[in-house]
Backbone bond lengths (Angstrom), bond angles and torsions (degrees), N, CA, C in turn:
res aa  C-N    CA-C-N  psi(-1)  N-CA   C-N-CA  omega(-1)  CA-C   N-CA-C  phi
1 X - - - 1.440 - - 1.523 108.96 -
2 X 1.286 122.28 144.54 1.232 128.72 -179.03 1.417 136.61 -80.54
3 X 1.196 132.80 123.51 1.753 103.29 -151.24 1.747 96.36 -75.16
4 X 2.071 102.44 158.49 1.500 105.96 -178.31 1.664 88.37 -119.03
5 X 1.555 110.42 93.14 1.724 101.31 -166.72 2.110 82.85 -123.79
6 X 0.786 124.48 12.54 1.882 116.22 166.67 1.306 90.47 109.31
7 X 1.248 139.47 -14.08 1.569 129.43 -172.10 1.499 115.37 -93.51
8 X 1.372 125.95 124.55 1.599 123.21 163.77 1.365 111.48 -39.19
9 X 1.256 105.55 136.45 1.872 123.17 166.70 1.999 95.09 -45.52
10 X 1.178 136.95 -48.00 1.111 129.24 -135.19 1.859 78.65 -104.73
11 X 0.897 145.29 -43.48 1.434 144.59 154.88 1.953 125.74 -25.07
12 X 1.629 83.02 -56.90 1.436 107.00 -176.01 1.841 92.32 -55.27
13 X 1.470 122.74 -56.38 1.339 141.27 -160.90 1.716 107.19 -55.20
14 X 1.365 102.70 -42.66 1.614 107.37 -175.18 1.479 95.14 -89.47
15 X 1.436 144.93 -34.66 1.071 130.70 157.00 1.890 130.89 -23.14
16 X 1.587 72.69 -72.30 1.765 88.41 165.89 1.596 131.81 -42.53
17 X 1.383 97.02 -48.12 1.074 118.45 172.84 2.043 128.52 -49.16
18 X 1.333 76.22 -39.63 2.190 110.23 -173.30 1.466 74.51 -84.70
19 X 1.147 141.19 -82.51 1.703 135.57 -157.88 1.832 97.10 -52.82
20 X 1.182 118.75 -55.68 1.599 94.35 -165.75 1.223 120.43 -62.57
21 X 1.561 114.56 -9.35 1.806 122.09 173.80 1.572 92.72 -66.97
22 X 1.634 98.66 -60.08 1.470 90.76 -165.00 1.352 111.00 -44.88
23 X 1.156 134.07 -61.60 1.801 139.32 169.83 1.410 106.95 -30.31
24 X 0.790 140.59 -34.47 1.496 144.14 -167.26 1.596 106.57 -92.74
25 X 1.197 125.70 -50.82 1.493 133.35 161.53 1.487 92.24 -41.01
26 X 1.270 119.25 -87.92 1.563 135.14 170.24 1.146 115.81 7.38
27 X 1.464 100.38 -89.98 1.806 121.38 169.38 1.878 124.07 -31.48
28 X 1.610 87.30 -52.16 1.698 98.01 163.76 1.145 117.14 -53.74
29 X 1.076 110.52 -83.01 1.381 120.26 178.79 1.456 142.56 -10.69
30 X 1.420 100.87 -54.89 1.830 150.04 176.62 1.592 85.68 -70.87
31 X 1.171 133.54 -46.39 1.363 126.16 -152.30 1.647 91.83 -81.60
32 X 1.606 112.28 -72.54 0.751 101.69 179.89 2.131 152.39 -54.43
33 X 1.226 81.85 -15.08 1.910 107.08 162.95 1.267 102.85 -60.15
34 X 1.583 115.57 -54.08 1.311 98.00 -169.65 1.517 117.77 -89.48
35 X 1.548 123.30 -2.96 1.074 110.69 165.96 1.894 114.87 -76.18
36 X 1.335 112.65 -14.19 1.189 117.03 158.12 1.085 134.21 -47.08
37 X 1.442 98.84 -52.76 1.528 115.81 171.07 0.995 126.54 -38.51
38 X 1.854 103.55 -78.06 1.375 124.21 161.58 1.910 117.03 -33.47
39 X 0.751 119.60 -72.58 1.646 121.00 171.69 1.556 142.92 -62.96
40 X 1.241 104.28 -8.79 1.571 133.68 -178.00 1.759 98.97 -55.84
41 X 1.044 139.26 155.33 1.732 143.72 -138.05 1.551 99.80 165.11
42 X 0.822 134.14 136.47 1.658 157.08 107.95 1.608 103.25 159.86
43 X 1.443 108.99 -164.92 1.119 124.39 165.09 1.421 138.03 -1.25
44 X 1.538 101.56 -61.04 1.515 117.16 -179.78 1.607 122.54 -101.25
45 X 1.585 91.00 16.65 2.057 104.28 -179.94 0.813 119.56 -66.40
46 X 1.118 160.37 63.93 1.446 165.08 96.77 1.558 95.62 -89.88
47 X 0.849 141.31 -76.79 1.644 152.03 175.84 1.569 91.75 -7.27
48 X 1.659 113.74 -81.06 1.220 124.02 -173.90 1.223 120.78 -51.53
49 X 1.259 121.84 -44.60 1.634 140.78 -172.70 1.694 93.65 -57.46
50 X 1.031 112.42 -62.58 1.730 111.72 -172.26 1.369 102.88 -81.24
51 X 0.815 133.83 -35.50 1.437 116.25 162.25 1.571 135.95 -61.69
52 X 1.383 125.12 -12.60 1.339 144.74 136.08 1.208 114.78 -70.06
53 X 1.201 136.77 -55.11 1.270 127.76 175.35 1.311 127.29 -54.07
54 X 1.498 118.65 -32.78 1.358 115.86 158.19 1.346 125.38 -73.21
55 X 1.314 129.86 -22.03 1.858 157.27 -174.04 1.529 90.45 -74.11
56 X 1.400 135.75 -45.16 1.070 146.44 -162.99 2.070 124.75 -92.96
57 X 1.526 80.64 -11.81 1.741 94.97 -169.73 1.584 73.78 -112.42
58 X 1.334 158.01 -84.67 1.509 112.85 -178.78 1.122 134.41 -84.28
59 X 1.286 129.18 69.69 1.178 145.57 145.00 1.677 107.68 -94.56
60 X 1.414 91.26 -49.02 1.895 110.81 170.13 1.369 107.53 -35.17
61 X 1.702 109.65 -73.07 1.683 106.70 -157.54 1.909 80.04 -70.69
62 X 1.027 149.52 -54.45 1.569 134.90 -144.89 1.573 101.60 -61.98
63 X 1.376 133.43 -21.10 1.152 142.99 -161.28 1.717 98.33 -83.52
64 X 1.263 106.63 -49.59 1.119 126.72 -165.33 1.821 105.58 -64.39
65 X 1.608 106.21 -44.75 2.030 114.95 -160.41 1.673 71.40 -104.53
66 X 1.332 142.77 16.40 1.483 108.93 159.18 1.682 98.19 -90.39
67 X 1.629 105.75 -54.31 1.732 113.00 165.39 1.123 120.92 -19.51
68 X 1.574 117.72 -39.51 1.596 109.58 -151.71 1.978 84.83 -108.47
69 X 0.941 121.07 -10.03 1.293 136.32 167.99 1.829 106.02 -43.31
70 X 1.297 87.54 -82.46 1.499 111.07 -161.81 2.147 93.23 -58.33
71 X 1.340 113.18 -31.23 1.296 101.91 168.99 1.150 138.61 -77.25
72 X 1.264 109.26 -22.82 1.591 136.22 160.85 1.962 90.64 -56.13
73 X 1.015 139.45 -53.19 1.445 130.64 178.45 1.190 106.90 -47.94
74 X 1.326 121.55 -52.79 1.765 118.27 -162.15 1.499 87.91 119.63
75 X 1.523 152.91 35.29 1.116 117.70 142.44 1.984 108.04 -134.41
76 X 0.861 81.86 159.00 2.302 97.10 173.71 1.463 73.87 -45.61
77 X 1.401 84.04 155.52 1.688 129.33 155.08 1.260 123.60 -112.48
78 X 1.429 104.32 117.39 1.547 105.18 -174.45 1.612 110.13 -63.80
79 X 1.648 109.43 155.77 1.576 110.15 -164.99 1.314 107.83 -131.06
80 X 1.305 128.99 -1.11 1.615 113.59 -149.90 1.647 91.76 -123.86
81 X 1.119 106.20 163.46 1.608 125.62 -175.90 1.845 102.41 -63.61
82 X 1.386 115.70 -38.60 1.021 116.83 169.53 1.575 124.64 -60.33
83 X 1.069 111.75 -60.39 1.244 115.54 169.60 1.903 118.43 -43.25
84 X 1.532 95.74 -36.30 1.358 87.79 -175.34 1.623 127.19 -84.83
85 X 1.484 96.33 -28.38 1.399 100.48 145.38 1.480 139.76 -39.41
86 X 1.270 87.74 -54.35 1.916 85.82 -174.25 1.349 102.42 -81.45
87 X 1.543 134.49 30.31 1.446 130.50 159.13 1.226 135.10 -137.18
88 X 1.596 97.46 2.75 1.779 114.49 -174.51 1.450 116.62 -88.41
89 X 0.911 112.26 153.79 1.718 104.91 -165.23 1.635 90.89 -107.68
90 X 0.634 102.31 5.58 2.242 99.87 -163.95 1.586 85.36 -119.67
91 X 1.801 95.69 128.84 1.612 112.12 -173.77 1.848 94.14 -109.12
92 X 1.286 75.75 143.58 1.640 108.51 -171.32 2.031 104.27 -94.54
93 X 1.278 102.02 133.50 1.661 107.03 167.25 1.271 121.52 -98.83
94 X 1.466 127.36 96.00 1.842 116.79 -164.69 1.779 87.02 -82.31
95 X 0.973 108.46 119.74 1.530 116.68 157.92 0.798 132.15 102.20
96 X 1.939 117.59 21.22 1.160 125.40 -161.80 1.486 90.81 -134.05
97 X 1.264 102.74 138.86 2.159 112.89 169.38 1.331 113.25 -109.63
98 X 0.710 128.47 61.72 1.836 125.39 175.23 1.476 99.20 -26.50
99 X 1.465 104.40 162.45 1.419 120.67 157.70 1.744 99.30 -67.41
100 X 1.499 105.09 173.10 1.135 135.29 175.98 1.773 118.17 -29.22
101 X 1.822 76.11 -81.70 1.609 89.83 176.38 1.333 120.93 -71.86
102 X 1.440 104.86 -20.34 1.398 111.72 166.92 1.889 112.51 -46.77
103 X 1.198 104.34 -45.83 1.327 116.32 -161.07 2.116 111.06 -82.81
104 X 1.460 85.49 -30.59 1.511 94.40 153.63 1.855 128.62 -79.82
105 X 0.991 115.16 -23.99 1.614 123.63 151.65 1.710 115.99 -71.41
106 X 0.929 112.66 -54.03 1.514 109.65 164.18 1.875 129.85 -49.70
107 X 0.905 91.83 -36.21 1.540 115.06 177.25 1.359 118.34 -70.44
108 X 2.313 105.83 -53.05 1.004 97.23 161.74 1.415 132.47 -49.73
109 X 1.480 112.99 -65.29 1.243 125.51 -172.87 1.030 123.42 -47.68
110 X 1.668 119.85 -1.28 1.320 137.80 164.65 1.535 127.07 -83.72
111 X 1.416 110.69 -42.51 1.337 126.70 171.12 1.082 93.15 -63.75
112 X 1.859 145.88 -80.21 1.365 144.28 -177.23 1.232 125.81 -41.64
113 X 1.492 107.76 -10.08 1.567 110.34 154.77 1.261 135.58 -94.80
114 X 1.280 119.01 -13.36 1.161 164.09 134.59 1.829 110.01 -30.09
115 X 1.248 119.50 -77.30 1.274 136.76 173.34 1.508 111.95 -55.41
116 X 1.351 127.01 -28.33 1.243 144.57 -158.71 2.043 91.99 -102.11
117 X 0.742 112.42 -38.50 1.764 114.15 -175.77 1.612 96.82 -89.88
118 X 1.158 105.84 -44.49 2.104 102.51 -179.62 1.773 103.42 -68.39
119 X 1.269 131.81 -28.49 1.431 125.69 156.75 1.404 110.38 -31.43
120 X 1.401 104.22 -95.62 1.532 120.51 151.59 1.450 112.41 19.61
121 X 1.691 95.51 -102.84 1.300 113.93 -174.96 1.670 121.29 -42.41
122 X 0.985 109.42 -39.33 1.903 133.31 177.33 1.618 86.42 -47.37
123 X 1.467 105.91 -67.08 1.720 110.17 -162.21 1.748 103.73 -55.90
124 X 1.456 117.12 -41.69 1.300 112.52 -173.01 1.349 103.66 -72.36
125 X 1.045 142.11 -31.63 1.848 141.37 -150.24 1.719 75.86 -81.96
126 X 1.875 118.47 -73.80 1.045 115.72 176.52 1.719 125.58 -2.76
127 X 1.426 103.40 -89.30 1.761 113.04 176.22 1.463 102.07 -58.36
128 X 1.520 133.54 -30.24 1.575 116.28 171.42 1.784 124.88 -54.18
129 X 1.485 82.10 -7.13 1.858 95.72 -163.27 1.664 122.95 51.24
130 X 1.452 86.20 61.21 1.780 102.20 -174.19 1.444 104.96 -122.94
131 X 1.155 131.51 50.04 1.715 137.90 169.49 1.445 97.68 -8.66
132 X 1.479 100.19 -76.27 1.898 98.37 -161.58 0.941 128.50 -49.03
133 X 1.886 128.36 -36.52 1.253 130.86 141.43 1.106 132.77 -42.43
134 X 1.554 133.02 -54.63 1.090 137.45 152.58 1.484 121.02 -29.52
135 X 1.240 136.15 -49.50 1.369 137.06 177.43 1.525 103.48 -84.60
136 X 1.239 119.72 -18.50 1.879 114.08 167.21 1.311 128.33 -70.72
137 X 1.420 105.09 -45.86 1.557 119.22 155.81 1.529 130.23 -65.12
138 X 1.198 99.83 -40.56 1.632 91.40 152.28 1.817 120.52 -65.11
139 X 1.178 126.42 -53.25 1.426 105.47 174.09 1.189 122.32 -63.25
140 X 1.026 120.66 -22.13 1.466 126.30 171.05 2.051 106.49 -72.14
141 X 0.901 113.93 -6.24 1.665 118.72 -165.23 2.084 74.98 -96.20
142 X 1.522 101.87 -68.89 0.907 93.61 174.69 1.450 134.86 8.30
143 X 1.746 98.33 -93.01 1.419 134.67 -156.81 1.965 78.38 -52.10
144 X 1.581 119.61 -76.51 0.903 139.34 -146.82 2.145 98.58 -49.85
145 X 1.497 105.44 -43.02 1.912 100.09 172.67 1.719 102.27 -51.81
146 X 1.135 123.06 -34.75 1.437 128.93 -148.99 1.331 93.10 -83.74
147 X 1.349 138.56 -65.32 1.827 130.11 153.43 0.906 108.46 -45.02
148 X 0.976 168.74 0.65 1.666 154.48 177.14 1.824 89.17 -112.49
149 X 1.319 137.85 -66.55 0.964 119.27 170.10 2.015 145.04 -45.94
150 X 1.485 84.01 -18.44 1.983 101.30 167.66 1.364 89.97 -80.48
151 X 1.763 130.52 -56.94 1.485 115.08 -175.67 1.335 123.24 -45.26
152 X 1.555 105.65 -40.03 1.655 99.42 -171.93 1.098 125.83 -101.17
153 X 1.511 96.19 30.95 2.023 110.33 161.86 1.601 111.58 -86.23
154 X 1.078 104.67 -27.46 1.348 122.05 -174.51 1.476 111.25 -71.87
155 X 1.574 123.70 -4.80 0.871 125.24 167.00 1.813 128.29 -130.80
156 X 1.602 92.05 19.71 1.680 102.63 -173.56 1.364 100.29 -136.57
């Protein structure tokens, strides 16, 4: 059944659409933290290790209330690595380990890209006349200034 929540079917659709990017940013993202995690080395490893590991456990639940998001609309959520590929804006390195801080500059510049597309999206949900999205993506923009701002202590 289709949800009857005040929004056009053809609204609801481009909604969906703006959330499965967001999921896909998400998905990346999450992946890559924890391959951080997992591989992180020198000096300050434990430091780094828990500090990805927590960067990475909400990315988890946000992955999860964007999913249950787009179902709350009335449509599937895309699931597969493929899918998330062909919609993520954040490029992935197969085979490369940065140093440390390397991996904390990388990360940033990921979250701030991240923050920079949830602007965006905020403005489109906005003119879609989708409040609830609109105020989801903003806390979620939120969460995402707030990691990018622990990253860029690490460099001031």
């Amino acid at each position: 059944m289709k949800p009857n929540i005040g929004i056009p079917e053809k609204n609801l659709k481009e909604v969906t659409h703006i959330l499965s990017a967001v999921l896909s940013d998400a998905v990346t993202l999450y992946t890559k933290t924890r391959k951080f995690h997992w591989n992180v080395k020198g000096e300050s490893f434990m430091e780094f290790h828990k500090l990805f590991e927590g960067q990475y456990k909400q990315l988890e639940e946000a992955i999860d209330e964007i999913a249950e998001r787009i179902n709350k609309l009335g449509s599937a959520t895309i699931g597969t690595m493929k899918e998330f590929a062909s919609l993520t804006s954040l490029k992935e390195s197969p085979g490369k380990y940065p140093s440390s801080i390397d991996m904390v500059k990388e990360l940033l510049h990921d979250h701030e890209s991240v923050i920079v597309a949830l602007r965006k999206a905020v403005d489109q949900c906005d003119k879609l006349k989708d409040a609830g999205t609109t105020d989801f993506l903003t806390s979620l923009m939120e969460n995402h200034e707030t990691i990018a701002w622990t990253l860029r202590r690490y460099f001031n």
